[in-house]
PyMOL Python script that loads the backbone (N, CA, C, O; Angstrom):
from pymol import cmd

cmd.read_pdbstr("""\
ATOM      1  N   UNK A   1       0.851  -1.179   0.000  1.00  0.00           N
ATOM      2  CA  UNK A   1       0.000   0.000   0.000  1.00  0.00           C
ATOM      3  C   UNK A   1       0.897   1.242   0.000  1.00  0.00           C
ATOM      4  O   UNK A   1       1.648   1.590   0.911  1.00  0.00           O
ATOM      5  N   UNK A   2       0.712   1.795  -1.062  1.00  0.00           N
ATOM      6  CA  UNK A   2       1.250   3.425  -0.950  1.00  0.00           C
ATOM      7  C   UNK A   2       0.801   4.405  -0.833  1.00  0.00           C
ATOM      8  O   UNK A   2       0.686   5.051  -1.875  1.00  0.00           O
ATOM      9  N   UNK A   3       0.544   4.742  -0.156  1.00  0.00           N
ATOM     10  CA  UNK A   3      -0.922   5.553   0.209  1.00  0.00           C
ATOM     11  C   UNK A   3       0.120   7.062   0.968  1.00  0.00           C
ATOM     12  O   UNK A   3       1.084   6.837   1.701  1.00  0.00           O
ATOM     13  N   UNK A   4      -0.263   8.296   0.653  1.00  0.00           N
ATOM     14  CA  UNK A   4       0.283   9.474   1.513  1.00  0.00           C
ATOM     15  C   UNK A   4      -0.779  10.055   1.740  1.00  0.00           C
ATOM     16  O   UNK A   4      -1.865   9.810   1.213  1.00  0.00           O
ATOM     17  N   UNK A   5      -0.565  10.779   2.456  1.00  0.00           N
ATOM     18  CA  UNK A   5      -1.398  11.692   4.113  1.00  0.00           C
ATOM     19  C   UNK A   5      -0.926  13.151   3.939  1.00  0.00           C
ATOM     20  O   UNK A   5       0.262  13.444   3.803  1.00  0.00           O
ATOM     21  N   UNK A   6      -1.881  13.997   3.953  1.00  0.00           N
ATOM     22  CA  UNK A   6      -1.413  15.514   4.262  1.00  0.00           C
ATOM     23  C   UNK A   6      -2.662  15.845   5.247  1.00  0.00           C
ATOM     24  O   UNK A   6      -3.813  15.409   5.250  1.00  0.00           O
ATOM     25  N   UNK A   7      -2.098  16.641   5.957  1.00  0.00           N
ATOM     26  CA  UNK A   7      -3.203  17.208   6.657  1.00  0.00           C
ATOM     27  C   UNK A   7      -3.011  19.218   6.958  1.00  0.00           C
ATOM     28  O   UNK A   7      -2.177  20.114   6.823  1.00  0.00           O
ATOM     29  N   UNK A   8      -4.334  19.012   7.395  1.00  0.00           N
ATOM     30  CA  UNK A   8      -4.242  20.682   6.509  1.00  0.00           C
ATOM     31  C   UNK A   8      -5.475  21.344   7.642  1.00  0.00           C
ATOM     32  O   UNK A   8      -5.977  20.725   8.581  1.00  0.00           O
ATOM     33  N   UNK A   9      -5.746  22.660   7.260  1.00  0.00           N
ATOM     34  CA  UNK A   9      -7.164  22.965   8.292  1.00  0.00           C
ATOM     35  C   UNK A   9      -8.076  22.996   7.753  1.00  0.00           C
ATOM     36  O   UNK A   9      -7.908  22.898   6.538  1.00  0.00           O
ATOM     37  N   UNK A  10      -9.501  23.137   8.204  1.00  0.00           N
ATOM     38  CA  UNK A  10     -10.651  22.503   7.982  1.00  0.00           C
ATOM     39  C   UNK A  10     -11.197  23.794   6.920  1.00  0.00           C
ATOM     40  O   UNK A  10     -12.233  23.822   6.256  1.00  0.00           O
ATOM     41  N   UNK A  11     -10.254  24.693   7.009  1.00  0.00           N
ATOM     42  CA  UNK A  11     -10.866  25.747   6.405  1.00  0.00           C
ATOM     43  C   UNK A  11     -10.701  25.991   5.062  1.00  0.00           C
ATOM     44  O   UNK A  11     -11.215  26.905   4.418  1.00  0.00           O
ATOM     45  N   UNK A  12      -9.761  24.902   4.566  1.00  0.00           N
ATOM     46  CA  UNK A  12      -9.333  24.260   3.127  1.00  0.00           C
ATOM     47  C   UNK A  12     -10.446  23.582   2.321  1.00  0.00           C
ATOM     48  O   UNK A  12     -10.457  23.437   1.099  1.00  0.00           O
ATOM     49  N   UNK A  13     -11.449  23.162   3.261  1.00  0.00           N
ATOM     50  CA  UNK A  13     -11.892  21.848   2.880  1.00  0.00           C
ATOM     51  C   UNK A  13     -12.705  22.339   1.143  1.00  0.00           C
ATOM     52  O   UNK A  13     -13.079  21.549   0.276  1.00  0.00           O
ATOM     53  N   UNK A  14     -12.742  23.201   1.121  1.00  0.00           N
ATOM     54  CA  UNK A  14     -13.684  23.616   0.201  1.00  0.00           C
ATOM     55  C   UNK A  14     -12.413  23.565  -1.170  1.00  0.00           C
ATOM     56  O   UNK A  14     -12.841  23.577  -2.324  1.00  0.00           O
ATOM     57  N   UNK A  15     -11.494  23.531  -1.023  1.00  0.00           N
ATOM     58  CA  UNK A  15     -10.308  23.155  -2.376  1.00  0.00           C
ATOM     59  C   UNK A  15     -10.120  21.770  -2.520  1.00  0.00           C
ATOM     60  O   UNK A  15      -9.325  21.418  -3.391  1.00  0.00           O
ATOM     61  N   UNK A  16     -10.624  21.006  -1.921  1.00  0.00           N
ATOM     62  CA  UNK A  16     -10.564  19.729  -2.044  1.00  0.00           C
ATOM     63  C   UNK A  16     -11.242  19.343  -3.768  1.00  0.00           C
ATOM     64  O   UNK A  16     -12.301  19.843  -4.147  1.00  0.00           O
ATOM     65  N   UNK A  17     -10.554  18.554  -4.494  1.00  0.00           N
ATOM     66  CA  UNK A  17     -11.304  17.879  -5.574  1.00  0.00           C
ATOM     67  C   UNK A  17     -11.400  16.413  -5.041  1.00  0.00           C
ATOM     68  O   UNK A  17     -10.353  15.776  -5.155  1.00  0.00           O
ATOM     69  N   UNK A  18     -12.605  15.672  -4.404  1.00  0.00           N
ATOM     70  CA  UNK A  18     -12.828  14.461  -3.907  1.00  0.00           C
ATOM     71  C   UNK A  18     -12.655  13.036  -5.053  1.00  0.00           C
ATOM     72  O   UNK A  18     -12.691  11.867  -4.671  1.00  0.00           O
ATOM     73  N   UNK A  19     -12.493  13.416  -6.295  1.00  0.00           N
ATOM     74  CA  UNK A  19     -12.263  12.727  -7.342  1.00  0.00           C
ATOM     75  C   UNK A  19     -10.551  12.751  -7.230  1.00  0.00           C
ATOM     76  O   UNK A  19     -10.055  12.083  -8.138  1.00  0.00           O
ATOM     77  N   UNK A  20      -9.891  13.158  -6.632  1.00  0.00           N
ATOM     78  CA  UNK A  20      -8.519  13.692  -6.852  1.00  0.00           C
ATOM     79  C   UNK A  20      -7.511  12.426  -5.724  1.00  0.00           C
ATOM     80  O   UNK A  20      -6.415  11.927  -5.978  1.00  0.00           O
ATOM     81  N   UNK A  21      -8.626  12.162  -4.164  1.00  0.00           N
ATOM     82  CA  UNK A  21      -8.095  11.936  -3.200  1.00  0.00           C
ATOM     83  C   UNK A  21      -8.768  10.470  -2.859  1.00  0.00           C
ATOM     84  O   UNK A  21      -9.176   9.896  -3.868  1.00  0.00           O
ATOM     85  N   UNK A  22      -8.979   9.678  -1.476  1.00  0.00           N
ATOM     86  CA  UNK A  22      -9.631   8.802  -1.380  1.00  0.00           C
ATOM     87  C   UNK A  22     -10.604   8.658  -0.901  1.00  0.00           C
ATOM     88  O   UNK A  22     -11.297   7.644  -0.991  1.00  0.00           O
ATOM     89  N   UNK A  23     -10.977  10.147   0.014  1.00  0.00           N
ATOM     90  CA  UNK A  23     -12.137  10.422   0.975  1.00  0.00           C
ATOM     91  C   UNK A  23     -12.901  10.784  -0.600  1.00  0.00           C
ATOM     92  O   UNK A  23     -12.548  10.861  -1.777  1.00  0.00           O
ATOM     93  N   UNK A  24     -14.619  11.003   0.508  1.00  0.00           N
ATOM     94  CA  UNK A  24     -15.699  10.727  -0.586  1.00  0.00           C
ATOM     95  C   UNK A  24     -15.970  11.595  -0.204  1.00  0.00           C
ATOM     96  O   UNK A  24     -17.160  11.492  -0.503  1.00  0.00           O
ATOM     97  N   UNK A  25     -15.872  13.093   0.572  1.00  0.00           N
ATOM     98  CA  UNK A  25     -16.890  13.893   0.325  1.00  0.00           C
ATOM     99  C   UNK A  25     -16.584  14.744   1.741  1.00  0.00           C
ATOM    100  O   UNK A  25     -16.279  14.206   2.806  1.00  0.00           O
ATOM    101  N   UNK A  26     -16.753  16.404   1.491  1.00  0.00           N
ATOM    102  CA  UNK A  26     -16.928  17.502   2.504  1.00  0.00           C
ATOM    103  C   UNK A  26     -16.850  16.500   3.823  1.00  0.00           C
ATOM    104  O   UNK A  26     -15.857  16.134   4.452  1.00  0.00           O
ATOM    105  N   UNK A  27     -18.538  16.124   4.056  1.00  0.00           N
ATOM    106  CA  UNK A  27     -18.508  15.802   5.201  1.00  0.00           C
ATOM    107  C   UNK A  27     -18.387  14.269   6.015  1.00  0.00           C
ATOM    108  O   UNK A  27     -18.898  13.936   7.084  1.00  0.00           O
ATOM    109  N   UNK A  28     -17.620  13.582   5.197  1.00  0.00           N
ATOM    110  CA  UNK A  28     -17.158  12.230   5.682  1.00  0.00           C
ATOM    111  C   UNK A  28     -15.490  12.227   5.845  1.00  0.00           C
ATOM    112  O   UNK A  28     -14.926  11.138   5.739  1.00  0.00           O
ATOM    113  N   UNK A  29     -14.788  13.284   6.071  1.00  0.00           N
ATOM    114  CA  UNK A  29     -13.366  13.307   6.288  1.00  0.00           C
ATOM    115  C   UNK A  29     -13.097  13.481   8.201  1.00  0.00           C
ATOM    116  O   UNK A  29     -13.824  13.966   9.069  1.00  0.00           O
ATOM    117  N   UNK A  30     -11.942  12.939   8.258  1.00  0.00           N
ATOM    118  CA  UNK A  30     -11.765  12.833  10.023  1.00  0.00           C
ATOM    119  C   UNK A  30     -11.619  13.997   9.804  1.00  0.00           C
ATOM    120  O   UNK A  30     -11.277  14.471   8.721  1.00  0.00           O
ATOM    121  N   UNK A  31     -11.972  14.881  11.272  1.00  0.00           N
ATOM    122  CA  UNK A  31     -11.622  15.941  11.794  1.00  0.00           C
ATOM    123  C   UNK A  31     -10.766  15.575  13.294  1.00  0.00           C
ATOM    124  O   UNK A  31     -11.089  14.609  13.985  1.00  0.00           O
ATOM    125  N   UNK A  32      -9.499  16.625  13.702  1.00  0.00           N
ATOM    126  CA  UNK A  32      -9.060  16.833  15.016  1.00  0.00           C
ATOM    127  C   UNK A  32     -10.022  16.777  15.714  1.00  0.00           C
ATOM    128  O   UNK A  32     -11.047  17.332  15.317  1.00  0.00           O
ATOM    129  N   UNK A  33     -10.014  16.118  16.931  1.00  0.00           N
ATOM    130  CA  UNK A  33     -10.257  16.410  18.185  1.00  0.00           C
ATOM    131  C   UNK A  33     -11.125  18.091  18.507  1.00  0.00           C
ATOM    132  O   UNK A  33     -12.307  18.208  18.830  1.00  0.00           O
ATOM    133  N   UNK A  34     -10.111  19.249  18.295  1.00  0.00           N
ATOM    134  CA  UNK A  34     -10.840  20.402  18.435  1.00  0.00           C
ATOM    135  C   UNK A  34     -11.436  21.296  16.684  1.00  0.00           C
ATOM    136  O   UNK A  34     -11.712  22.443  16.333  1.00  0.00           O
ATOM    137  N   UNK A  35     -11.376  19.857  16.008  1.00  0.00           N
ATOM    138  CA  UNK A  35     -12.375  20.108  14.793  1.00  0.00           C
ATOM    139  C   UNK A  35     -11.715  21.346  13.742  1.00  0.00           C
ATOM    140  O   UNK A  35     -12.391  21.864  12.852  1.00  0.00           O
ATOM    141  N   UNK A  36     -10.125  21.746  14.054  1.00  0.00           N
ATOM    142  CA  UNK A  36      -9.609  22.380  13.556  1.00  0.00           C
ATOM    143  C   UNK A  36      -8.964  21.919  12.216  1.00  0.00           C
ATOM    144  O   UNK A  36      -8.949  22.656  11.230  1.00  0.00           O
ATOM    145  N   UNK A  37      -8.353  20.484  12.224  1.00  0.00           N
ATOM    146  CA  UNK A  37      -7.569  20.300  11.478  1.00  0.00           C
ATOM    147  C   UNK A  37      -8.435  18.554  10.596  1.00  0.00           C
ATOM    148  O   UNK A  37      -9.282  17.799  11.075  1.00  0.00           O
ATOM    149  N   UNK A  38      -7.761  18.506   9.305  1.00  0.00           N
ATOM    150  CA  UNK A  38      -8.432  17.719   9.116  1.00  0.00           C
ATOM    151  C   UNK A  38      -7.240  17.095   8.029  1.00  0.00           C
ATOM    152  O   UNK A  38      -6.210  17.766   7.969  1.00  0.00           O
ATOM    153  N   UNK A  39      -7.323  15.624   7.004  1.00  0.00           N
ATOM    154  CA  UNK A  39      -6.662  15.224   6.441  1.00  0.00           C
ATOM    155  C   UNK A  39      -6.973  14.433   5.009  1.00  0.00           C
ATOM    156  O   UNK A  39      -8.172  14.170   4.913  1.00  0.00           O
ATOM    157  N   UNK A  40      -6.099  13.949   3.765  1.00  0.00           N
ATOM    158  CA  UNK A  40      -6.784  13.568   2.849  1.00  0.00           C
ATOM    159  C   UNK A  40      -5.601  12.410   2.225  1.00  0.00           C
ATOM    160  O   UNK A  40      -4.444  12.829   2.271  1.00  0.00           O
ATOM    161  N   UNK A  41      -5.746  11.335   1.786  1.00  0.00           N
ATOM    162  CA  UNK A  41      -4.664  10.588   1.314  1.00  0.00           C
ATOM    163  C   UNK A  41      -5.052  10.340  -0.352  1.00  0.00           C
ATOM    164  O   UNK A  41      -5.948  10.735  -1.098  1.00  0.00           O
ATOM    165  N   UNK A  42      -3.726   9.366  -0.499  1.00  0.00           N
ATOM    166  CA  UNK A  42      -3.970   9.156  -2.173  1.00  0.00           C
ATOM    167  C   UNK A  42      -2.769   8.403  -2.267  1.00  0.00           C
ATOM    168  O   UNK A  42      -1.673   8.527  -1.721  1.00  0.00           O
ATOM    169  N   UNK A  43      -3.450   7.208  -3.475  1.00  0.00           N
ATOM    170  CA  UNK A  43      -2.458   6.360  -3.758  1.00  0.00           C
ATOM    171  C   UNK A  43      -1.645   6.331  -5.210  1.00  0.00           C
ATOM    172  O   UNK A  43      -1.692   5.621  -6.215  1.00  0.00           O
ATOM    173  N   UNK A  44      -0.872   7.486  -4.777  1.00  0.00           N
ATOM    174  CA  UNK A  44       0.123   7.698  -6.712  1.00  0.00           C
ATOM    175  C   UNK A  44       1.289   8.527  -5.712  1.00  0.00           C
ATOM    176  O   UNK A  44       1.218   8.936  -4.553  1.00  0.00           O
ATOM    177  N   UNK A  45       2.528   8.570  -6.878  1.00  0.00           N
ATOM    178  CA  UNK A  45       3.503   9.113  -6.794  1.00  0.00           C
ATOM    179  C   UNK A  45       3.476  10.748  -7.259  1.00  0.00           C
ATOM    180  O   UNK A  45       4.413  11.545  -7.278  1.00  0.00           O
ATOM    181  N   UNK A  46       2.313  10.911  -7.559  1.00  0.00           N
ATOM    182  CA  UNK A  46       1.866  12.465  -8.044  1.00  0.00           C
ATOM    183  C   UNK A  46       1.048  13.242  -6.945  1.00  0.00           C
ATOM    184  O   UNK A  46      -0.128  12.879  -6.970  1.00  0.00           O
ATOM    185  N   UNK A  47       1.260  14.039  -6.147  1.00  0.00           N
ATOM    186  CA  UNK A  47       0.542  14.699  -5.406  1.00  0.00           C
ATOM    187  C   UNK A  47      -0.607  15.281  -6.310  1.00  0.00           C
ATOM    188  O   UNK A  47      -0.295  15.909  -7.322  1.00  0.00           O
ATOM    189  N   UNK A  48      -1.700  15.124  -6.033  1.00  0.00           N
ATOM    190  CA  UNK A  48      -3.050  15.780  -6.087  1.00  0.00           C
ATOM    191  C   UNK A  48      -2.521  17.234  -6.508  1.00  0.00           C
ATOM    192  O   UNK A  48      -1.605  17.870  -5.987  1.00  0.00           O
ATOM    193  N   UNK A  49      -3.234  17.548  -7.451  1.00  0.00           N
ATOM    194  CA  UNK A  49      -3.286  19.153  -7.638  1.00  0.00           C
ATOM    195  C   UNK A  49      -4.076  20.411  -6.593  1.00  0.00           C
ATOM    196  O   UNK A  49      -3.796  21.580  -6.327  1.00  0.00           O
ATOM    197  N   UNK A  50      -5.250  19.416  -6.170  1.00  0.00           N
ATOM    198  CA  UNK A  50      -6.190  20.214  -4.991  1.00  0.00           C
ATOM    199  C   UNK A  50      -5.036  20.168  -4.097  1.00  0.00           C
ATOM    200  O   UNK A  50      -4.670  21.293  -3.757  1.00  0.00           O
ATOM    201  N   UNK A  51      -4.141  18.902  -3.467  1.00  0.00           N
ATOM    202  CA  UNK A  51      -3.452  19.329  -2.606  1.00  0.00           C
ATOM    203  C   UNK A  51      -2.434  20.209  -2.653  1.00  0.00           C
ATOM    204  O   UNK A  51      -2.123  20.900  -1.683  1.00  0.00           O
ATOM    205  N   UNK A  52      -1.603  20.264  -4.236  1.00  0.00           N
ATOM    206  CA  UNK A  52      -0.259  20.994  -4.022  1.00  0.00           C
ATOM    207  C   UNK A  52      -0.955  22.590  -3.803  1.00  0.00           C
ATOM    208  O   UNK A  52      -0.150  23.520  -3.835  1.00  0.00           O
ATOM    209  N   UNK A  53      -2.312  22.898  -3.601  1.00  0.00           N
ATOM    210  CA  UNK A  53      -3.152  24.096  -3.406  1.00  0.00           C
ATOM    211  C   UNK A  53      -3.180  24.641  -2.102  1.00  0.00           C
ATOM    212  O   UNK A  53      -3.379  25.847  -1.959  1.00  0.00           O
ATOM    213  N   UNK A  54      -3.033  24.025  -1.305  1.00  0.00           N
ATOM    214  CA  UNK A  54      -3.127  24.295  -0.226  1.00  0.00           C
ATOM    215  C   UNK A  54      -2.533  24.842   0.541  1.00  0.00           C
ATOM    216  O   UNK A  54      -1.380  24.409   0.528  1.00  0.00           O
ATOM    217  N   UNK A  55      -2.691  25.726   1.371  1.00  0.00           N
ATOM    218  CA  UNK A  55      -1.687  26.606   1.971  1.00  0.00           C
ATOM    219  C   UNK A  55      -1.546  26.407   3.491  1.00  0.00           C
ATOM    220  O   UNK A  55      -1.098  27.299   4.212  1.00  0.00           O
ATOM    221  N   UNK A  56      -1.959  25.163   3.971  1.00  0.00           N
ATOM    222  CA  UNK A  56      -1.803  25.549   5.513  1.00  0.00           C
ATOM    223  C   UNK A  56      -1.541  23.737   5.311  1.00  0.00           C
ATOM    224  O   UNK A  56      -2.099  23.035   6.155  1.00  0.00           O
ATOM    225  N   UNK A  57      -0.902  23.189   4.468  1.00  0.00           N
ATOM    226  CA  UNK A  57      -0.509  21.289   4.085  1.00  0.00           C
ATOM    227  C   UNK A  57       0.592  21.490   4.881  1.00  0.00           C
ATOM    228  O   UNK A  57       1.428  22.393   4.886  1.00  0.00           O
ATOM    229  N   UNK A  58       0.439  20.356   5.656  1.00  0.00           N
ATOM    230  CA  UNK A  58       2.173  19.915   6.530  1.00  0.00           C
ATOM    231  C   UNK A  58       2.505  19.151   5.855  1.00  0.00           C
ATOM    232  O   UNK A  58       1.727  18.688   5.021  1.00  0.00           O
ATOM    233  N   UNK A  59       4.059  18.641   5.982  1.00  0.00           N
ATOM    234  CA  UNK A  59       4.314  17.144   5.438  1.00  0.00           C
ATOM    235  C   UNK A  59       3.886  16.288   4.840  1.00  0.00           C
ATOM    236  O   UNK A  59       2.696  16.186   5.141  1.00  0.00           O
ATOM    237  N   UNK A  60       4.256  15.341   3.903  1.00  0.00           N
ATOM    238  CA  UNK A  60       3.766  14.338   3.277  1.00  0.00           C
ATOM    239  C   UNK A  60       3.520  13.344   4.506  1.00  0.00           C
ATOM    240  O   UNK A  60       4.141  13.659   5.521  1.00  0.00           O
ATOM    241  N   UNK A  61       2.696  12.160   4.595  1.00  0.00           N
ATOM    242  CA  UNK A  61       3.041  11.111   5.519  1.00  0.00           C
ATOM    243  C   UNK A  61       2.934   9.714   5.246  1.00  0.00           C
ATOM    244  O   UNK A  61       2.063   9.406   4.433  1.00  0.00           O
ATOM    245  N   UNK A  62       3.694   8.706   5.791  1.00  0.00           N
ATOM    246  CA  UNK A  62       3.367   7.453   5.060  1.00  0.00           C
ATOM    247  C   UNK A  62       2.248   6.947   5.894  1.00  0.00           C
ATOM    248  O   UNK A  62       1.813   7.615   6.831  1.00  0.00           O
ATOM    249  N   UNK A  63       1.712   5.637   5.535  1.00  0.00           N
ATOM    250  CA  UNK A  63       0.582   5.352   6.289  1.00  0.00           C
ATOM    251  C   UNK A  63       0.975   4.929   7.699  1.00  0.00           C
ATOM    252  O   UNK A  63       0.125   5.053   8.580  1.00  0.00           O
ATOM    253  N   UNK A  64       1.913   4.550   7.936  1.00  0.00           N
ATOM    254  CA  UNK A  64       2.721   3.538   9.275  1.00  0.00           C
ATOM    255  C   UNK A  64       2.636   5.080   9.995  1.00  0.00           C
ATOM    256  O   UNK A  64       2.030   5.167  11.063  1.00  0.00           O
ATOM    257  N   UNK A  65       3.290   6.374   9.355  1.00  0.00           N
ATOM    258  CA  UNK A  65       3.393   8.220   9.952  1.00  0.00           C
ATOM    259  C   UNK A  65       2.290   8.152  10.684  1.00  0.00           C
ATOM    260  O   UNK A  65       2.165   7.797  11.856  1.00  0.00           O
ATOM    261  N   UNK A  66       1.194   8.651   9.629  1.00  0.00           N
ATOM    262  CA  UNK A  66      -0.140   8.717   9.911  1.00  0.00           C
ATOM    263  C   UNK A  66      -0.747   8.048  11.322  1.00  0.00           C
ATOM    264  O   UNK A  66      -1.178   8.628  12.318  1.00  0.00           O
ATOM    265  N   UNK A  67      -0.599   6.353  10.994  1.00  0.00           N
ATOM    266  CA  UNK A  67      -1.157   5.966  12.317  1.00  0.00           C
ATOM    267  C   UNK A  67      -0.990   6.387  13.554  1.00  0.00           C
ATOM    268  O   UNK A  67      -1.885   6.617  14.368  1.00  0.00           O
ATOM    269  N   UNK A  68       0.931   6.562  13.808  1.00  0.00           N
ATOM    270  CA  UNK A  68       1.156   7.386  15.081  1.00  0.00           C
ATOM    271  C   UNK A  68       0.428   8.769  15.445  1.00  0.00           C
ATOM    272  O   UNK A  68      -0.095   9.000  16.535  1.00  0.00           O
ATOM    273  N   UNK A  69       0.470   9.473  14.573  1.00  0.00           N
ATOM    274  CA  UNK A  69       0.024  10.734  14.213  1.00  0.00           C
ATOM    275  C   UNK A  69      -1.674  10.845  15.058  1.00  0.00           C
ATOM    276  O   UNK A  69      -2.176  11.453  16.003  1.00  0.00           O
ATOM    277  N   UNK A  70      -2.133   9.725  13.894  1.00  0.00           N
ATOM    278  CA  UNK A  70      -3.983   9.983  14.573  1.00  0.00           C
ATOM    279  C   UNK A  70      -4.134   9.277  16.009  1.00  0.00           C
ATOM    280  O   UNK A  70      -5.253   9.407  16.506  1.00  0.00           O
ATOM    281  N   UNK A  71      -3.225   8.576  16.731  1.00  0.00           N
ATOM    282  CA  UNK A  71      -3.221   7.612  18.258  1.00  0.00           C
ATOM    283  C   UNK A  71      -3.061   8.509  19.026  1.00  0.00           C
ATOM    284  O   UNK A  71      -3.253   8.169  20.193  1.00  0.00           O
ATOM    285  N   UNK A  72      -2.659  10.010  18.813  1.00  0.00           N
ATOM    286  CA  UNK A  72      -2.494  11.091  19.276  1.00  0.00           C
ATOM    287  C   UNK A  72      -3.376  11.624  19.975  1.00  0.00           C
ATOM    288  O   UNK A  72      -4.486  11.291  19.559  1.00  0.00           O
ATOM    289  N   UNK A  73      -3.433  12.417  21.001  1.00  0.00           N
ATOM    290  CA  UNK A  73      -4.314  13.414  21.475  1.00  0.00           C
ATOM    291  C   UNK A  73      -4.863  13.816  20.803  1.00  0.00           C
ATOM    292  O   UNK A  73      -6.062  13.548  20.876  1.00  0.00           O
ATOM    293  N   UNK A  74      -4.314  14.898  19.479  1.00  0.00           N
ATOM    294  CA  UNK A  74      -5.316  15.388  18.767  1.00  0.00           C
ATOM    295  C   UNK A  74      -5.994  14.937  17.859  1.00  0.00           C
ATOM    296  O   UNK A  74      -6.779  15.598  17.179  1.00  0.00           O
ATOM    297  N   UNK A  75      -5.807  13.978  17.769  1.00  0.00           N
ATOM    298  CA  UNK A  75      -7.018  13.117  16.904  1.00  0.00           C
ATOM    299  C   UNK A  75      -7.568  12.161  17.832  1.00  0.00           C
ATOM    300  O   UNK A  75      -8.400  11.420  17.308  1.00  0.00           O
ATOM    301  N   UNK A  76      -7.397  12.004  18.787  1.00  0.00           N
ATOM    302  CA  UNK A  76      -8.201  10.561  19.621  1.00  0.00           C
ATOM    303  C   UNK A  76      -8.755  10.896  21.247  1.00  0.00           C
ATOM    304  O   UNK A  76      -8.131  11.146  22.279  1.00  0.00           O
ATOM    305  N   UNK A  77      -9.898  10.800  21.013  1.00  0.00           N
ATOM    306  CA  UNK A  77     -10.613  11.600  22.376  1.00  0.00           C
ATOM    307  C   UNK A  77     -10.257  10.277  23.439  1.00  0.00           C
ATOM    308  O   UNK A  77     -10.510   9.118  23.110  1.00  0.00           O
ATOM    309  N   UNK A  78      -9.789  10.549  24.430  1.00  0.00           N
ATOM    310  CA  UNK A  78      -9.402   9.770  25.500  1.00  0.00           C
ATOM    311  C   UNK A  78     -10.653   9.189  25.792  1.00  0.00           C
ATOM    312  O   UNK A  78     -11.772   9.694  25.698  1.00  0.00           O
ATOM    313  N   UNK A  79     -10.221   7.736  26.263  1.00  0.00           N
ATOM    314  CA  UNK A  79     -11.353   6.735  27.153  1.00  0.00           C
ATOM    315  C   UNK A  79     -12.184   7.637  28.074  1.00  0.00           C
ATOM    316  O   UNK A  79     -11.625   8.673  28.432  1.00  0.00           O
ATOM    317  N   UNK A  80     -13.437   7.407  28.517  1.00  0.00           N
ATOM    318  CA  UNK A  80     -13.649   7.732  29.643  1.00  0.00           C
ATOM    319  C   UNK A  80     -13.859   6.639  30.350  1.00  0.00           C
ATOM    320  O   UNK A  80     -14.020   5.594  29.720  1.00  0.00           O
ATOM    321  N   UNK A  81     -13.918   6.608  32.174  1.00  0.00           N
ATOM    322  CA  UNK A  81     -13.591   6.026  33.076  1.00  0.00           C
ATOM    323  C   UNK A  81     -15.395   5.375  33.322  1.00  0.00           C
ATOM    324  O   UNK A  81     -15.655   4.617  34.256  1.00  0.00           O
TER     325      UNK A  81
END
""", "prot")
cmd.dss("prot")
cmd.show_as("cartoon", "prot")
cmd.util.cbc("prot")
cmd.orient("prot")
């Protein structure tokens, strides 16, 4: 699987081309924890054009990245007791 990860803020979401990436749509993409930040993958050696658009994209990530990444606080609302 070759799959890369960018993640970006939610306030992008509207440059997204969903034909471009693997998510299906505005409102079926993970959001952070405080609903700020959000992310999009794709499986080619060509970055997405919606993505090279973006102005607030961190890093590329591999999928093994990613997982650490979302086990995180800001993507993973703690157990409750």
């Amino acid at each position: 699987m070759n799959r890369t990860f960018v993640i970006f803020d939610v306030s992008e979401l509207n440059l997204i081309d969903f034909s471009q990436v693997l998510e299906t749509s505005i409102d079926t993409v993970r959001k952070s924890v405080d609903g700020t930040k959000t992310f999009v993958k794709w499986e080619s050696d060509r970055v997405p054009d919606c993505v090279l658009n973006l102005t607030t994209r961190s890093y590329y990530y591999s999928y093994e990245e990613m997982l650490d990444i979302l086990a995180g606080s800001e993507w993973t609302q703690p157990m409750q007791p």
